[in-house]
N, C-alpha and C positions, 0 to 999 in steps of 0.2 A: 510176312512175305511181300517183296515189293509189286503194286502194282504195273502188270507187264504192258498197257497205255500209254499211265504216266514214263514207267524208263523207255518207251517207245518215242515219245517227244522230246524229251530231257536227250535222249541221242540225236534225233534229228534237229533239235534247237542250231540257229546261224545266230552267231550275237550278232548287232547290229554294225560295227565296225568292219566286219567282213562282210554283211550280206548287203552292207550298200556303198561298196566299195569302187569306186569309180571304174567302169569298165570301157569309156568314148573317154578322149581328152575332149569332150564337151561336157563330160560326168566333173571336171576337176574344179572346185569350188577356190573362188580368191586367187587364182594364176593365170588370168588372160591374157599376161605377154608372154608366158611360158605356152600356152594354148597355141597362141597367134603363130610365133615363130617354129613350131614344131610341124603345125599343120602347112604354112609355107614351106618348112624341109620338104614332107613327104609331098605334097602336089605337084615340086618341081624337081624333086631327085634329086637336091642338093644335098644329100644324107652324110653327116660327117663320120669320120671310123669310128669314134671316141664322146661320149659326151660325161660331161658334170653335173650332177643334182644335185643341190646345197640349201639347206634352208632347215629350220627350227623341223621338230618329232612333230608326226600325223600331220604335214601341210601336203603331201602326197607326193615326194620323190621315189618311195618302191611302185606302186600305183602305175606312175607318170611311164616307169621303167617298163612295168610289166605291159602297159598300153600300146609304149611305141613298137617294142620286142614282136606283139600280134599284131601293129599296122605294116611292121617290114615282113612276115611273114604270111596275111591273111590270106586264105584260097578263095575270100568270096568273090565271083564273078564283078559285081559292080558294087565299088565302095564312092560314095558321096564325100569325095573333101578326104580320102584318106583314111578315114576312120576303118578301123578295125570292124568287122563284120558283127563281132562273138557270137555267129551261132556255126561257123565250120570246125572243124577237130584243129585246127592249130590256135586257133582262142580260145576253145575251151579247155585244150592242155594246157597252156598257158597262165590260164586264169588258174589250175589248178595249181600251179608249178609242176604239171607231170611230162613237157614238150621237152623233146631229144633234140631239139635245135637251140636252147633254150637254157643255157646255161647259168645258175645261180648259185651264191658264191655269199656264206657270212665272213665278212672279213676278220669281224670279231673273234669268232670261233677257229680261223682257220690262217692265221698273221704269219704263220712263219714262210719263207723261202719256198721249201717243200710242197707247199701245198700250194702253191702260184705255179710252181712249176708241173704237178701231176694235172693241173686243170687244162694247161697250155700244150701237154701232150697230144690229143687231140686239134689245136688250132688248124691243120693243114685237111683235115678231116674236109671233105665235102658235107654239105648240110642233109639231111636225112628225106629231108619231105619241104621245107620251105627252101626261100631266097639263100638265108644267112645264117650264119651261127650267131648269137646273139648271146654276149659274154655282162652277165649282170650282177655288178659287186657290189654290197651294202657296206655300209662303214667304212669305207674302205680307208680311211684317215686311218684303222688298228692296224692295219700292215706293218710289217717292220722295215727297217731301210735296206736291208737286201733283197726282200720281196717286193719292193718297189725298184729295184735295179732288175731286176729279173723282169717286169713290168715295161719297163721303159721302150725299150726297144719294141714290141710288139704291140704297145697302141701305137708308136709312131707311124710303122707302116706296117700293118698287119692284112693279110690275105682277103682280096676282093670281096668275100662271102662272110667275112666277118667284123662282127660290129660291139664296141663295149660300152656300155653304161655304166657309169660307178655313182655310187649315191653315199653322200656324208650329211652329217652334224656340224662338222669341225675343218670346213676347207683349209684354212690355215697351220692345219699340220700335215696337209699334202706338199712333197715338194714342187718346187718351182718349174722344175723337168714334167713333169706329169700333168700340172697345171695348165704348160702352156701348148701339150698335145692335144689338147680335149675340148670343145664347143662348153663353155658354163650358162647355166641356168640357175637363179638364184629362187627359191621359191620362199615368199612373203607369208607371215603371220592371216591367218585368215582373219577378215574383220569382226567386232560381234554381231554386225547383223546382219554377215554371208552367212556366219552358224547360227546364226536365230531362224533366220530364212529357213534354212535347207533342215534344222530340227523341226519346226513345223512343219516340214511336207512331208517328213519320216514320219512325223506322230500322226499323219490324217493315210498315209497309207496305211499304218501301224494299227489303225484306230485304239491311236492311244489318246487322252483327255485331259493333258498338264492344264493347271489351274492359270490363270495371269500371274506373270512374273517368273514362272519358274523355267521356264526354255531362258531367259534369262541369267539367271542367275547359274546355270549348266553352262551357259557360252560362257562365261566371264571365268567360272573356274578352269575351262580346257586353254585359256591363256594363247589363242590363234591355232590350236589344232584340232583339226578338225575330228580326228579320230578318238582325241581323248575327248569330244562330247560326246559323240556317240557311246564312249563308255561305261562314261557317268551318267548319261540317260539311261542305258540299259542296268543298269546297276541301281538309278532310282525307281524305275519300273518293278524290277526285281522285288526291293524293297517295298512300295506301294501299292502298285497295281496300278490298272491301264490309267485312273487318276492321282496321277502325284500333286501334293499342294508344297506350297512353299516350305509350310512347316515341317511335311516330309521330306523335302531336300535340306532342311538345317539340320534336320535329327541326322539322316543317316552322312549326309556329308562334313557335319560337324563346322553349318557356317552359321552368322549371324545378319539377322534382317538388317538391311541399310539404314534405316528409323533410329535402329539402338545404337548401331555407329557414329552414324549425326549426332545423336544424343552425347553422347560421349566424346565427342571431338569440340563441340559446347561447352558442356563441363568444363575442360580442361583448359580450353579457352578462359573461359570465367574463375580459372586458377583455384579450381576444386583437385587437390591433390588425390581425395580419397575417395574421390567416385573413381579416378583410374585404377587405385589400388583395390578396389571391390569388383571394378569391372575384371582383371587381370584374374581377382580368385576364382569367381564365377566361371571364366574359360578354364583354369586347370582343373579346379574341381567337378567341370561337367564333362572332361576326359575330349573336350573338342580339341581339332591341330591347330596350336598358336601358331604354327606357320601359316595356315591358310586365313586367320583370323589377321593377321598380320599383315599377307596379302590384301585381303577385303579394305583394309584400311588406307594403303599405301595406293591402291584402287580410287577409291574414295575420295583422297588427298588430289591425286591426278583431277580428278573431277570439279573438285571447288578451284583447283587454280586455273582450268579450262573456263570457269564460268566466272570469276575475276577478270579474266584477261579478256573475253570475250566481249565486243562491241555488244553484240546482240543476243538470243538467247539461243540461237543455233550455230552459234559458231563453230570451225572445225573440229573435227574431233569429238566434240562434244554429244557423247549418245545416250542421251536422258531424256525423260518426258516431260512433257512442259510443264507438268502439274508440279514436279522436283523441282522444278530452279527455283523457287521464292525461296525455299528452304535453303537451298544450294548456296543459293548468292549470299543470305543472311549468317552462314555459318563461314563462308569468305571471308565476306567483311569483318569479320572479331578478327583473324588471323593476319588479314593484309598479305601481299604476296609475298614479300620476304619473310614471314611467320609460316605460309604456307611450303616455301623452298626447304625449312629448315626442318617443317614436320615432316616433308617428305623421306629427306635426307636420314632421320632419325629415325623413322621408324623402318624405313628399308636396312639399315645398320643391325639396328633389332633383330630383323628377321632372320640375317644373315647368319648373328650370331646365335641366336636363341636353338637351332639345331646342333651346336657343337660345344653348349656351354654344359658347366656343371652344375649351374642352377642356375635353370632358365628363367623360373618365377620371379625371381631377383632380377633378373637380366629386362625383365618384360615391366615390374614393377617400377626400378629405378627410371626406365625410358620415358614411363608415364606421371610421374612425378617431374622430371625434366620439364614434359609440353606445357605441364600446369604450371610451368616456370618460366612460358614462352612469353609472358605478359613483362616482365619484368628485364627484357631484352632492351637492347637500347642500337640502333641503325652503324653502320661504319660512320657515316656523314656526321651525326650526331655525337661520336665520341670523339672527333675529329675536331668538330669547332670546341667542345668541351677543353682541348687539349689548347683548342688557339688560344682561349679566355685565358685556360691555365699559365700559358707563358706569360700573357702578358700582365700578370701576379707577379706583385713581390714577393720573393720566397722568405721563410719565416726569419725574425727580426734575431740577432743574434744576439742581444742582452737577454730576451727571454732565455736561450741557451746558455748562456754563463752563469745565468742564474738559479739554473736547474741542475746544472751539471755538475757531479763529485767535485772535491775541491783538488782530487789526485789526478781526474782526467783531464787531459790537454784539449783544446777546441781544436774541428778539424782544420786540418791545412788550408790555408787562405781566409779565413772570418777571422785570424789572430791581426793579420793587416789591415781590414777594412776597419776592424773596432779594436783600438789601442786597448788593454787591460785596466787602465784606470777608469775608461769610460762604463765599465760594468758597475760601478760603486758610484762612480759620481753624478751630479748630476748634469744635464746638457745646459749649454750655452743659454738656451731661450727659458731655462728655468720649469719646463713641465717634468715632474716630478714621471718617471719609468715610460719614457716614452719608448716607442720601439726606434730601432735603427736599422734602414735598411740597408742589403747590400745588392751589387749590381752580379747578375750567376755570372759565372765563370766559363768558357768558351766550351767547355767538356760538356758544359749541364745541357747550353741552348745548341746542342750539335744533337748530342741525344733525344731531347725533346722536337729538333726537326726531322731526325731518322724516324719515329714513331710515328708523324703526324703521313711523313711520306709512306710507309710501312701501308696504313690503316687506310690511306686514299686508292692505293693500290690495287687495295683487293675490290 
């Protein structure tokens, strides 16, 4: 019988992505010209009918939606800058999605015609209890194209009292007409250390106790969202308890320490084919996602060519510990940055394919056999001057050729002129016995050979 405690918490439990869920556009982590220009709308009532939310999953465009929706509607007597109150009953309907002013809307689930139009029934509706009606569409790029004509006309000029927000993934399968009705806000990848940042003040409210490196290694997998750390933290928690270590984030998230990556990017450098092929079994065999391991790499890749390129050891972009670069630079230098362009390129390829292939092992095997092939590469420049050396070779002597060649086959067209037939028997004028003879190429050969050299400078 279950204890009735335990199912008393396990229902009350808020996973962390919902319980710290930005409720002030001052709550909105990595967006302060989304911030900026939002809180100037509302201070000076410049409120436009229509706005765009655009930007990669969990960087907070429903959030951003549900914030402004309770700064147009909030009953608190004195708001500071705008901001939403959330302790009156229309932020906190809001924040539930339970507010009759408060319209939201999956586009996903709900793309056809029909259902654009049963929502807009109501548009002329007076608002219940706030300012506005406040019409809020997620995805809205899933609509279909007659539900976006249905659309068009009523954000252009739609009723004093009402306001729409539409929030996408994918602006660029909105049309042009809807586009250019709407105020756009583009919202940015969060950095790693706004979500290093803001998981450590989760984990000291949380009094949760991640060991070094692992809020870490959580930001890097959420790839700029913020919501997908708070996932994965709660999901490492889950998994550990209030102390998670690193080695409990590689088990349950199935990643691998950066140590053994370098290790292995080394290797392959030093054109160890079979440390990649060991490394590669080891991930399918131990059931972790070659995609994310794949990821970690292409990660990693990014990193050595930041610290290549880099004057100093803080250059931009570059968010590593200083105690990493000696390593960092060391595993650079074997690659060179055109070595390192190429690994990039390769193994992001991999990754791409290795979800849709029929044997992926193969796919991930071959990739790493390649890099330990990366040695053995040779520069455009360098095959370039190779090529200039080469022209200016004489190409091979054509007695050697008549003298090799069946006595039925013909020499090709033009070496029959430059070297008359008796001269393959006889001997030359100055008396050295099989000397070669050269001939001058033919205007085809040295046209091709400069199409090549141009071809190869190019790139």
């Amino acid at each position: 019988m279950t204890d009735a405690p335990t199912s008393e918490r396990a229902q009350s439990y808020t996973v962390l992505a919902r319980k710290y869920r930005p409720k002030r556009l001052s709550d909105l982590i990595g967006q302060p010209h989304v911030v900026q220009a939002l809180t100037n709308a509302l201070s000076s009532g410049r409120v436009a009918q229509a706005f765009l939310l655009t930007g990669s999953r969990g960087t907070g465009k429903t959030s951003t939606a549900r914030i402004l929706a309770s700064a147009l509607n909030c009953l608190g007597a004195s708001r500071q800058g705008m901001e939403p109150c959330g302790e009156c009953a229309s932020c906190r309907d809001v924040a539930r999605g339970e507010d009759l002013d408060v319209i939201e809307m999956d586009a996903a689930s709900n793309s056809r015609v029909d259902d654009i139009r049963q929502r807009l029934e109501s548009i002329d509706t007076r608002p219940a209890r706030g300012r506005y009606r406040v019409y809020i569409i997620d995805e809205v790029h899933m609509l279909s194209a007659s539900a976006f004509n249905a659309l068009l006309k009523t954000v252009e000029e739609p009723p004093a009292h009402v306001k729409f927000i539409l929030a996408t993934t994918n602006p660029e399968k909105i049309p042009e007409t809807i586009l250019s009705r709407c105020q756009r806000y583009d919202f940015r990848r969060v950095t790693l250390g706004d979500i290093t940042q803001r998981l450590a003040e989760i984990c000291a409210a949380e009094q949760l106790e991640p060991q070094e490196g692992v809020l870490r290694m959580v930001a890097e997998m959420a790839e700029g969202g913020m919501r997908d750390a708070l996932s994965r933290l709660d999901q490492l928690v889950a998994f550990a308890g209030v102390r998670p270590s690193s080695e409990d984030a590689e088990g349950v998230f199935g990643l691998i320490g950066r140590k053994r990556l370098l290790d292995l990017l080394e290797q392959l450098a030093a054109g160890d084919a079979r440390a990649g092929i060991l490394f590669a079994e080891s991930v399918f065999d131990s059931g972790k996602d070659v995609a994310e391991v794949l990821g970690a790499l292409v990660g990693l890749t990014r990193q050595l060519m930041l610290v290549l390129a880099a004057a100093d050891a803080a250059g931009p972009g570059l968010d590593v510990t200083a105690e990493e670069i000696p390593a960092l630079r060391r595993a650079a230098q074997r690659y060179g940055l055109e070595g390192l362009v190429y690994l990039a390129e390769l193994l992001t390829e991999c990754r791409q394919r290795v979800r849709r292939a029929a044997f992926p092992r193969v796919v991930v095997e071959t990739t790493f056999v390649k890099l330990a092939l990366i040695g053995n590469l040779e520069s455009l420049e360098k095959l370039a001057a190779r090529m200039d050396e080469a022209a200016d070779q004489p190409l091979a002597p054509a007695r050697a050729y008549m003298h090799e060649a069946p006595a039925n086959v013909a020499p090709p067209k033009g070496e029959t002129e430059a070297v008359p037939p008796t001269h393959a028997t006889a001997p030359s004028q100055s008396g050295a016995e099989g000397q070669a003879v050269r001939r001058t190429a033919t205007e085809a050969e040295r046209e091709a050979v400069s199409q090549l050299k141009k071809t190869f400078r190019a790139k």
